[in-house]
Backbone as CSV, one residue per row, in Angstrom:
resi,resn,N_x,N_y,N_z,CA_x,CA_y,CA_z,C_x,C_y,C_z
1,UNK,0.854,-1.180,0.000,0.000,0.000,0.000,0.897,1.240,0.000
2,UNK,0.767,2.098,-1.010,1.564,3.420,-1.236,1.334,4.085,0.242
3,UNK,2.062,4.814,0.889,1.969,5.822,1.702,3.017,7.070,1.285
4,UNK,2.463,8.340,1.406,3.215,9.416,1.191,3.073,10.277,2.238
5,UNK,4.102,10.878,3.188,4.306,11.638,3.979,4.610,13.034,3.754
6,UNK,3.369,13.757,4.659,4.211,15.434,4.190,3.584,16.191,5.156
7,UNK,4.106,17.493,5.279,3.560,18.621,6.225,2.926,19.365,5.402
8,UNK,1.974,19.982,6.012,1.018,21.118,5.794,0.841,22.207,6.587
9,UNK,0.519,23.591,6.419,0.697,24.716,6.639,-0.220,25.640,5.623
10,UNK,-1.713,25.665,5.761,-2.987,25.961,5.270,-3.136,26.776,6.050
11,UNK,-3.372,28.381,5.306,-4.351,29.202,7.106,-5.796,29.403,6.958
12,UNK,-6.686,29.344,7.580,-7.854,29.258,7.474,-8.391,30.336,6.009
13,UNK,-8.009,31.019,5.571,-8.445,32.433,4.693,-7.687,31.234,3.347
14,UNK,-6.860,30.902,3.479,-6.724,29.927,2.368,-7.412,28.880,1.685
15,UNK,-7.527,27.705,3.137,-8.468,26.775,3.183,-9.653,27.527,2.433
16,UNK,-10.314,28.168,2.368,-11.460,28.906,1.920,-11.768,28.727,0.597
17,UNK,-11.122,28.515,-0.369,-10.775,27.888,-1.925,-11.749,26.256,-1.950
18,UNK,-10.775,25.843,-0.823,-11.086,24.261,-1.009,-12.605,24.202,-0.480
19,UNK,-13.117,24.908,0.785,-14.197,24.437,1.197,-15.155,24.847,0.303
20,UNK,-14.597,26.101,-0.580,-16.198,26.599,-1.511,-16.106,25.894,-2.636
21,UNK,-15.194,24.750,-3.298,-14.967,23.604,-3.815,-14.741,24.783,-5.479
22,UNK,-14.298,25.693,-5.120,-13.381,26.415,-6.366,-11.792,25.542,-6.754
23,UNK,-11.425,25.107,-5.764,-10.301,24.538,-5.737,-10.837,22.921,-5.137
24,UNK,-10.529,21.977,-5.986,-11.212,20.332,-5.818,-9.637,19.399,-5.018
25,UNK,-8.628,19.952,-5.402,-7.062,18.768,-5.471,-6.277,19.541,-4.756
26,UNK,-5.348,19.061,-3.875,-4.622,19.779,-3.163,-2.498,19.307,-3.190
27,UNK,-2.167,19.944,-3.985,-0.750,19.688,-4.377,0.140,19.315,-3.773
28,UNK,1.012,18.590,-3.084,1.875,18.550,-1.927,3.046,17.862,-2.084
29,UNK,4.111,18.461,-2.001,5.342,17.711,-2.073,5.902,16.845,-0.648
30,UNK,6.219,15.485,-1.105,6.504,14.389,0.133,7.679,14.999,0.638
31,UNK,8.220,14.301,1.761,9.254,14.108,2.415,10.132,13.765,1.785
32,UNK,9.888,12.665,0.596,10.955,12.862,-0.131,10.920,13.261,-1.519
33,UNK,10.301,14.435,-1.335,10.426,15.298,-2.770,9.334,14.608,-4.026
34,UNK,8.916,14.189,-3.522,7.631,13.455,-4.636,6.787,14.529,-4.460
35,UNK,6.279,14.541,-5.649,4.530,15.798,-5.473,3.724,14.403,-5.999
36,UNK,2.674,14.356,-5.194,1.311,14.023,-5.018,0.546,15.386,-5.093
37,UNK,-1.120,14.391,-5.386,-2.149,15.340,-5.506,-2.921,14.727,-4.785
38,UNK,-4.626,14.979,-4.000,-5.643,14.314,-3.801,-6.151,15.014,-3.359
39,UNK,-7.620,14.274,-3.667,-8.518,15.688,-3.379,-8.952,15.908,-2.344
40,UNK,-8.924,17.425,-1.821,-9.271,18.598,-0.800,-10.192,17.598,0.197
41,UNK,-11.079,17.355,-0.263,-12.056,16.682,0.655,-11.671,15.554,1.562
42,UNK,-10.070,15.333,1.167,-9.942,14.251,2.933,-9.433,15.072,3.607
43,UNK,-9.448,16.363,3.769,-8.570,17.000,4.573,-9.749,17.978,6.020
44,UNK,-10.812,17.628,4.905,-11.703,18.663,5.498,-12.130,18.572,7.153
45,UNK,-11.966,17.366,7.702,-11.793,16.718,9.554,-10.479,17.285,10.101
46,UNK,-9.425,17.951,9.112,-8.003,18.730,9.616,-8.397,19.911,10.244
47,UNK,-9.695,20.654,9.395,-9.474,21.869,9.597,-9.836,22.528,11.086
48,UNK,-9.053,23.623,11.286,-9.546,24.000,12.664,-9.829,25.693,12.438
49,UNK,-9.580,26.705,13.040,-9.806,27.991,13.237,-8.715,28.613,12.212
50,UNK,-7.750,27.798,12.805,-6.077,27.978,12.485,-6.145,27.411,10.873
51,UNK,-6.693,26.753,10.473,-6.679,26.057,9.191,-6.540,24.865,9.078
52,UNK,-5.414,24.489,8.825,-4.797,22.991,8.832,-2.839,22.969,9.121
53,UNK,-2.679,22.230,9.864,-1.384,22.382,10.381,-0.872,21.017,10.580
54,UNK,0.255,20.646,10.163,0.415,19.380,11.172,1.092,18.260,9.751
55,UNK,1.407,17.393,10.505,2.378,16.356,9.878,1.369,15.136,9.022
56,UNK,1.332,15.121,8.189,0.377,13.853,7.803,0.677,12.645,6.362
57,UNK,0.008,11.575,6.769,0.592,10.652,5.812,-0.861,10.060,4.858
58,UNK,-0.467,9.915,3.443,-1.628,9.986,2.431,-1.395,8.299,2.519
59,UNK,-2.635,7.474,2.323,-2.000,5.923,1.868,-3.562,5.870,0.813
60,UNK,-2.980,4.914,0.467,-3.999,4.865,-0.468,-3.879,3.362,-1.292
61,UNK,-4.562,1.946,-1.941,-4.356,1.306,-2.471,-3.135,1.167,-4.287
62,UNK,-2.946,0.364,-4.985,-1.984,0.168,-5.706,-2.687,0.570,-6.714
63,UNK,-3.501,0.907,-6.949,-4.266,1.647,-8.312,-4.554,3.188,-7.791
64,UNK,-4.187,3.070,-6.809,-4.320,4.856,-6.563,-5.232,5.478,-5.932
65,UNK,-6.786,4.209,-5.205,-7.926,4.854,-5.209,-7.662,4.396,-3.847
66,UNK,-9.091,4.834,-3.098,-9.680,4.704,-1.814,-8.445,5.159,-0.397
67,UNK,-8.142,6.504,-1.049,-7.225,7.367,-0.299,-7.770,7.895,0.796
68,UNK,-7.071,7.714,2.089,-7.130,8.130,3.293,-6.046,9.095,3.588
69,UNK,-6.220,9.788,4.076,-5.477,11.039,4.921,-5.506,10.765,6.697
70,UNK,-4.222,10.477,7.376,-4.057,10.456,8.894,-2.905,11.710,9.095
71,UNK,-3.482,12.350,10.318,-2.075,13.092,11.392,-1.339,12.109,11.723
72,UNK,-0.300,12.494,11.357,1.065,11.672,12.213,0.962,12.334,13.368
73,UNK,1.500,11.050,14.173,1.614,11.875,15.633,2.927,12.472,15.514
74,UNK,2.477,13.531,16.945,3.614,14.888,16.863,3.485,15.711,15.874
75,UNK,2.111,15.451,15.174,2.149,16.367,13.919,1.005,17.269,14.110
């Protein structure tokens, strides 16, 4: 099962794109320099006042689908 690791740093006035679904995919370069994409909508249980913050890892099956988004801890 693919997993991709990365940080995020969203401030709420940003996030604002994704929730009015003007913006659907959210771009992110891994830990190790890979860019992934997936869409905005697993992120949307991240958001807080602050936006979205924090350390997190994408996994997802070998065809690419049924992608989950978790906080790493400490993240």
């Amino acid at each position: 099962m693919p997993r991709y690791e990365f940080q995020l740093r969203i401030s709420a006035d940003q996030y604002l794109g994704y929730y009015r679904g003007t913006v659907r995919q959210v771009l992110v370069e891994c830990q190790d320099g890979q860019m992934v994409q997936f869409p905005a909508a697993l992120l949307q249980r991240f958001v807080t006042q602050e936006g979205i913050r924090g350390n997190f890892v994408l996994s997802c099956d070998e065809q690419h689908k049924n992608s989950r988004v978790e906080r790493r801890l400490g993240g």
